[in-house]
N, C-alpha and C positions, 0 to 999 in steps of 0.2 A: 088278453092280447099277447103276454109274456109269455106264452103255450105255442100260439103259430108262428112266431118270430123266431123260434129255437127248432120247431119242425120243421120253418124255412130254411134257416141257416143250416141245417142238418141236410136237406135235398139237396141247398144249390151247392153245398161242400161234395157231394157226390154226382149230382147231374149238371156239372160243373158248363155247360154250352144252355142250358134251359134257363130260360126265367120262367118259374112259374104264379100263374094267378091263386086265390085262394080254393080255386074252384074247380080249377084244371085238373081232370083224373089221369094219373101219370102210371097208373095203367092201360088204359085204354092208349096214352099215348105213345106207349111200348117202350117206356124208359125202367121198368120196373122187372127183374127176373125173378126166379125164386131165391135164389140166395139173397138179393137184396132186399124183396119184401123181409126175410128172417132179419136181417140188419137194421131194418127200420124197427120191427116188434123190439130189438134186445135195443135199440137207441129208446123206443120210449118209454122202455120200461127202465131204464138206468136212468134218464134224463130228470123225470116224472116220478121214482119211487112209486111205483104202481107195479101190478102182477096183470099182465093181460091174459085172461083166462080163454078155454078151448073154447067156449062161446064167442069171445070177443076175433076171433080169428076167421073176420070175412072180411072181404075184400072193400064192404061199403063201407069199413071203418078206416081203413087205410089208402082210401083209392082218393083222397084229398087232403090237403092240407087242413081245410074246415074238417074234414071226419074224423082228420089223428087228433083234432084239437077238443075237436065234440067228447069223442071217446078219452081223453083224457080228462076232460073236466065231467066229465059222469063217473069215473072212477075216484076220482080225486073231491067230488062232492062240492064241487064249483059252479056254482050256475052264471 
């Protein structure tokens, strides 16, 4: 739960008018550009001590709060 609570805190420090659910794709919700998608990869890779590799770089890993959080605990070997 300490994985989407710091993914949260991280969105709503920058989509600072959203509250979002865990579920909510904040791309689709057109809050997300490219420069900030690369913001969110370098926040969870600094956050998390994780390397998100070329593979890991689709959008169904970052297009939710549950998928940054999935994808870091498959990295991090957390079930």
């Amino acid at each position: 739960m300490e994985i989407r609570l710091a993914v949260s805190a991280f969105l709503s420090s920058h989509l600072r008018s959203h509250e979002l659910a865990s579920d909510q794709d904040i791309f689709a919700l057109g809050l997300v550009n490219s420069l900030f998608a690369m913001q969110l990869v370098n926040f969870v890779e600094r956050e998390f001590g994780i390397t998100v590799e070329n593979e890991d770089l689709e959008i169904a890993n970052f297009n939710t709060i549950d998928a940054i959080a999935n994808l870091v605990q498959r990295k991090i070997g957390v079930s």
